[in-house]
N, C-alpha and C positions, 0 to 999 in steps of 0.2 A: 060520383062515389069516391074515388080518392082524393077528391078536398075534402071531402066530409070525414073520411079517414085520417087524413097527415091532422088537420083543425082538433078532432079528439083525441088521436096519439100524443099531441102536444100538452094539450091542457090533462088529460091524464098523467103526464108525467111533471107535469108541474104541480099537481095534488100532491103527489106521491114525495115528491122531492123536497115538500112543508115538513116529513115527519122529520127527519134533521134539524135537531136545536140550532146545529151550527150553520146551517144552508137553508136560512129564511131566504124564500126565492123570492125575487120581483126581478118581472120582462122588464129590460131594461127597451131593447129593440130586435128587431128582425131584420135583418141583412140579408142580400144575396151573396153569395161566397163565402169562401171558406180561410178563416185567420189562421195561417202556418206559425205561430209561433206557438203553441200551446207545447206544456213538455210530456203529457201523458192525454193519450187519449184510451175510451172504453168502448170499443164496438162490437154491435152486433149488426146480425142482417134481419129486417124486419119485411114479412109480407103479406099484403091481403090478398088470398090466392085467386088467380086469374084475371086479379086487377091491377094490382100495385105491387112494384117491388123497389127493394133498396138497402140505405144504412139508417141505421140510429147513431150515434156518437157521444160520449160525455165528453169532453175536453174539458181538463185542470193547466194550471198554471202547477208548478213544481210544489211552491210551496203550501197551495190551498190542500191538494193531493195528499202530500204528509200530513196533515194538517187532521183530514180526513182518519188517515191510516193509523193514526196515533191516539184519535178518541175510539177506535173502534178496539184497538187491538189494546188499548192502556197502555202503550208505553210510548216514549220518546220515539221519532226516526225522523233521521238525518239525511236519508238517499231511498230511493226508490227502490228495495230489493224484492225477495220474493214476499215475505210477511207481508209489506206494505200494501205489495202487485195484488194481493189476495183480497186483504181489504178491500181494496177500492172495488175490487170484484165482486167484492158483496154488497155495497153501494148498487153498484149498475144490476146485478142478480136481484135487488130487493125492487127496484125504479123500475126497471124496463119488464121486469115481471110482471109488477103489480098493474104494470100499462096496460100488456098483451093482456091480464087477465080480464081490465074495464073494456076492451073493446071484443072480445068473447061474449061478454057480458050483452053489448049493443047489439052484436048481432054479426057482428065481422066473422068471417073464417079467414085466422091470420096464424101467422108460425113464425115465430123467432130463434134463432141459433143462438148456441150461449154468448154471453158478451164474452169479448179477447180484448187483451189490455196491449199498446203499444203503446212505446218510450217514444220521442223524437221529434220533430219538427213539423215530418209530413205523412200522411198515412195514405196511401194509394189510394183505397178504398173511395175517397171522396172525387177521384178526379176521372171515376169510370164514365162513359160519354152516356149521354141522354139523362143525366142524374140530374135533379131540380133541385138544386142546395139550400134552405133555410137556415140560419142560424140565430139563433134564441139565446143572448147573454143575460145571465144572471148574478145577483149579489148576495154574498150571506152577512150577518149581522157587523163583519169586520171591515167590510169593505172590499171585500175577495171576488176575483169574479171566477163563474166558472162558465162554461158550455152548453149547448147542447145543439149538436148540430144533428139535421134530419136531410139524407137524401132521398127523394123521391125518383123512381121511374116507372112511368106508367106502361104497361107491357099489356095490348089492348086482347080481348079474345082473339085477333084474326092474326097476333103472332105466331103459332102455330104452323105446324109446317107440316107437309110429307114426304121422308123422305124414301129417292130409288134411287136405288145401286143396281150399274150393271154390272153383272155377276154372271154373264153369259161365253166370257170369253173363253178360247181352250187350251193358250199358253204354251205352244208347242215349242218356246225355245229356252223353258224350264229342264228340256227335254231328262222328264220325268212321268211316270205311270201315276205318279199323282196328282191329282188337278191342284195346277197351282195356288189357287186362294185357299188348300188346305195346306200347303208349308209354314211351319209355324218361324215365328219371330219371337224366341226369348219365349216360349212356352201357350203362345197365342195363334192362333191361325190367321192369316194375312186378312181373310174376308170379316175375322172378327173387329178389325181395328174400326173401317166404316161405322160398322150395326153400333158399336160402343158411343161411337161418335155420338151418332142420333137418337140414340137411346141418352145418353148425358145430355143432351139437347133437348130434352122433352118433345119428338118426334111424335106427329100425333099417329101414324102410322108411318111402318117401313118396309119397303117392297123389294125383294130381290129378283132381278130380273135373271133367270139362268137358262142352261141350254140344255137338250136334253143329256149330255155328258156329265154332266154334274148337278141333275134337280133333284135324284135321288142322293146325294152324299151331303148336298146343301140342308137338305131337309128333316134330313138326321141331325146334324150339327145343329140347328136351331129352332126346330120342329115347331109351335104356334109362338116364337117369339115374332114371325116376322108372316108376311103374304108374298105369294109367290106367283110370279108371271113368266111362262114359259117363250120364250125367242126362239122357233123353229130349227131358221137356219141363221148364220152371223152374218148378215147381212149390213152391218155398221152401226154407228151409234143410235142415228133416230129409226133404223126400222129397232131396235132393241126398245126404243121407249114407247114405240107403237105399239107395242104387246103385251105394255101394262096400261094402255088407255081404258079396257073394260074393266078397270077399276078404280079409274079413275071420275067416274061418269058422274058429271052435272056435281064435281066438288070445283070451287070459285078461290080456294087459296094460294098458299105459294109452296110450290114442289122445289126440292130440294136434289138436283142427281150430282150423284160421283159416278167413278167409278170401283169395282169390287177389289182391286189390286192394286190402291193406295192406302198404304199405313198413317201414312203421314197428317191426315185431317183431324184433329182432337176437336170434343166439343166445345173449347173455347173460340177456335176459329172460327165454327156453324153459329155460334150466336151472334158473334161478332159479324159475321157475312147478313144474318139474316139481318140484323137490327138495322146494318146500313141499307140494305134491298128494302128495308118496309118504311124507315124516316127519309127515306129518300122519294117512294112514290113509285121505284123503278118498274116497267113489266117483265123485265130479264136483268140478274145482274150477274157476272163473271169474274170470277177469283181469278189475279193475273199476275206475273213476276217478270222481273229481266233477268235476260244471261248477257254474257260477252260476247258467247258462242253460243246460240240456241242451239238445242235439242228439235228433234224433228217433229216439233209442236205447231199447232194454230199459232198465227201472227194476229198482235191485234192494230189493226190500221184507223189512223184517226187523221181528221182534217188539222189546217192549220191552226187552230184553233184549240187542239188537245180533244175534243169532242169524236165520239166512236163512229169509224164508218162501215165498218165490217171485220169478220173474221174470217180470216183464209187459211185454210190447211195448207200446208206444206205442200202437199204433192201438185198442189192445182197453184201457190202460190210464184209471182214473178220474179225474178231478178231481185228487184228493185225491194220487194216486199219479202221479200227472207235476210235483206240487210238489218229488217227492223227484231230489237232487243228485246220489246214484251211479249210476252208469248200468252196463250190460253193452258190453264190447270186443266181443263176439262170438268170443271167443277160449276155447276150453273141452278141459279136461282129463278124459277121461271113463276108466275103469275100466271097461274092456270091457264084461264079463261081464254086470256088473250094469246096464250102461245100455241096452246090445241090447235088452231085454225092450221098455222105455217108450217104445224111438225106433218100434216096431210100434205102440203104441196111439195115436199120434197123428193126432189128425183136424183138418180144414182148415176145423172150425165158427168161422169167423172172415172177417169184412169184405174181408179181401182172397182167401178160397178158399186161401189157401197154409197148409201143413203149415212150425208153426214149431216149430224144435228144440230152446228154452228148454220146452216143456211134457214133454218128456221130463224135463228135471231138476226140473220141480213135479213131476210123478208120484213119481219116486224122493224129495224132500223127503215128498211127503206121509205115504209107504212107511214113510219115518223112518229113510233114504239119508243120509248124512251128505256136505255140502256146503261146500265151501271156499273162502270169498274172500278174493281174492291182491288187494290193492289197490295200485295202483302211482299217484305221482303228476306223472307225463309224459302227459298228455291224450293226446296224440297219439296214443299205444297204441291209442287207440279207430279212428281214420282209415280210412277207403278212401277210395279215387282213384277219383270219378265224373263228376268234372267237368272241367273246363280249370281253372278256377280252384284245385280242389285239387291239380291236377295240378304248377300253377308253385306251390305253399305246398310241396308235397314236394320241386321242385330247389332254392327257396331255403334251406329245412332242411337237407336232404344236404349242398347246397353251404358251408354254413355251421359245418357238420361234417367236412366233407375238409379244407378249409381250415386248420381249429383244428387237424389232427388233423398236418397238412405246419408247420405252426406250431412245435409243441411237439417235431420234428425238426431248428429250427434254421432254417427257411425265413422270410426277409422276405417279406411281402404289402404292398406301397403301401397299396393300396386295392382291401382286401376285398370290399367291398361293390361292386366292378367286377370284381370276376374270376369267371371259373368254372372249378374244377377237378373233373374226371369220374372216376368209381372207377378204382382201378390204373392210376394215374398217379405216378411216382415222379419225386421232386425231389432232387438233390446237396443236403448242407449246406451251408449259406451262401448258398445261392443267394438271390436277390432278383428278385421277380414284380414289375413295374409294373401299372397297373391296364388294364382295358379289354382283357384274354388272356380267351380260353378254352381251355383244357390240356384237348385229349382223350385216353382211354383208350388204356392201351398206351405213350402217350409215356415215355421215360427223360429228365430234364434233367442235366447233368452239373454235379458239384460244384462250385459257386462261381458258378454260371451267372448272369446279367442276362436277365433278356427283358424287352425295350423294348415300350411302349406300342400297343394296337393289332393284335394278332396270333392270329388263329386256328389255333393250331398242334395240326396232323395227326400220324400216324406215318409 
């Protein structure tokens, strides 16, 4: 089905692109890769849902671009400004419409985002991993060439995922009356950051696992957003995943678990984790980082060869094997089918009495289970929130990242390092923040706006 799709997006866009007196089209050829020298290109993201996902691309050459922009708009232009940006906008607005609209027509259910114009040499966009690059040059009557590059990535039904969060812990050295995965971060509750995760991840379901200390406060908080598995008593990681197994029954996918007291996993990492677990074939894959100085995390041990042999907790691991730098996130991608078996053989013969859920993925290693490590190098990935002190490393993080993010929007900040801005909080361009604000959630500031020094503003 997605050849039959990319083969009609194409030649529908090459009808489309005849109605230009000045961009009589003829395929010159089809190449794989992608030519960095173009000076504008016009993207959108195009997809046929549940099948195919990707880019569409015009790339221009600078002067064909004006060229464009100047029959459209009647006048002269000399440089690429916004008049022109608009034009050509309406080029890619008329072409990749009238595309999506012929393959609605066929019979696709497909969705396109409006096209976005960038300046420059290289566009990210094309160099996302599993993307199948075509590129289609064309002539118009002058000799001009222009573009049209198409990535494809096939994203098959069984990328899909489930994910569980344990959510059962009871945080006693928050030492607070409140269950810790309700302190909030910058106006968000700690156990919201996960659910967000995998919900921007198109989670096909999400299971929190909690205890009975906090299933009634969970359940409030997110009432049929999510399914819920109760954990008796905390008996460790895998008796916690054992007590969402009756909802797990005779599903053949790939389960997804965190845990509920890390902020730090956004859904760009979960797709990016998943897509490597599913092009890879893996039955378990493990999100993994180095320190200088680890933390009192899973070690991960591999032969000489770089190839995984196991993972050892800290408490049970040797000398020898706490010298080593990569640790375990605690973040694991399991293949149902095959990992069920091993999460039933585990035993709690270990110093602390608790059932740990890395000995399921030794078992399956040992089985000759094929194991996958995703290494990422943002430590952080690793983090829960157990403490006060981790508690304020995660608002100054967030905060440090909302900030950047109202920034690159066009927003002045005085003094960052005195402000704090809370999730969904929306600022006008142009505005300018003095320092010593805190901007809570929900706020709107209007375009061009000043707030003066000193101000806790509400909605």
């Amino acid at each position: 089905m997605e050849r039959e799709f990319l083969d009609f997006f194409i030649e529908s866009l090459k009808i489309n692109l005849e109605q230009f007196s000045s961009l009589r089209s003829e395929v010159k050829e089809i190449k794989d890769g992608v030519s960095k020298d173009r000076d504008v290109y016009i993207s959108a993201i195009i997809g046929l849902i549940g099948e195919v996902q990707g880019t569409i691309t015009l790339s221009f050459k600078k002067n064909l671009a004006l060229k464009i922009a100047s029959t459209m708009l009647m006048e002269e232009k000399t440089e690429i400004d916004y008049d022109s940006r608009d034009a050509i906008g309406e080029v890619a607005n008329i072409v990749i419409g009238q595309a999506r609209n012929k393959i609605v027509e066929k019979g696709f259910d497909s969705k396109i985002t409006p096209p976005t114009i960038v300046e420059g040499h290289k566009h990210e966009v094309f160099y996302r991993p599993g993307l199948d690059i075509k590129e289609v040059e064309f002539k118009d009557n002058e000799g001009n060439s222009f573009y049209l590059t198409i990535g494809i990535k096939i994203a098959s039904k069984k990328s899909g995922f489930i994910g569980l969060i344990m959510a059962g812990g009871i945080g006693t050295r928050m030492k607070s009356k409140t269950n810790k995965l309700l302190h909030k971060i910058l106006g968000r509750e700690i156990i919201k950051f996960p659910v967000k995760a995998f919900q921007e991840a198109s989670a096909k379901r999400i299971i929190l696992i909690t205890g009975k200390h906090n299933e009634k406060v969970l359940k409030e908080l997110f009432g049929n957003e999510v399914e819920y598995a109760l954990q008796e008593k905390p008996l460790g990681t895998a008796d916690a995943v054992k007590s969402a197994i009756h909802l797990l029954e005779n599903f053949e996918g790939d389960v997804l678990i965190t845990v509920g007291d890390n902020p730090y996993l956004d859904s760009d990492t979960v797709k990016d984790f998943l897509e490597f677990h599913q092009n890879g074939g893996y039955d378990v894959s493990i999100i993994t980082t180095n320190f200088d100085n680890p933390p009192p995390y899973g070690r991960i041990v591999k032969d000489e060869n770089g190839n995984f042999v196991k993972l050892v907790e800290e408490i049970v691991a040797t000398e020898e094997e706490l010298e080593i730098k990569e640790v375990s996130s605690s973040i694991f991608l399991f293949k149902w089918n095959k990992m069920a078996p091993y999460i039933e053989k585990i035993k709690n013969d270990n110093p602390k009495g608790e059932y740990f859920l890395p000995d399921a993925i030794n078992f399956l290693a040992a089985d000759g289970g094929k194991v996958g490590i995703y290494w990422v190098s943002h430590q952080e990935i690793t983090k829960g929130i157990n403490t006060r002190e981790e508690l304020m490393e995660a608002i100054a993080y967030f905060n440090k990242k909302n900030i950047g993010q109202h920034v690159k929007k066009g927003i002045t900040f005085v003094s960052p390092e005195n402000t704090f801005v809370e999730f969904d909080v929306e600022i006008g361009e142009d505005s300018i923040i003095y320092p010593f604000n805190y901007l809570r959630k929900g706020l709107k500031i209007e375009e061009g706006s000043v707030i003066p020094p000193l101000y806790y503003i509400n909605i």
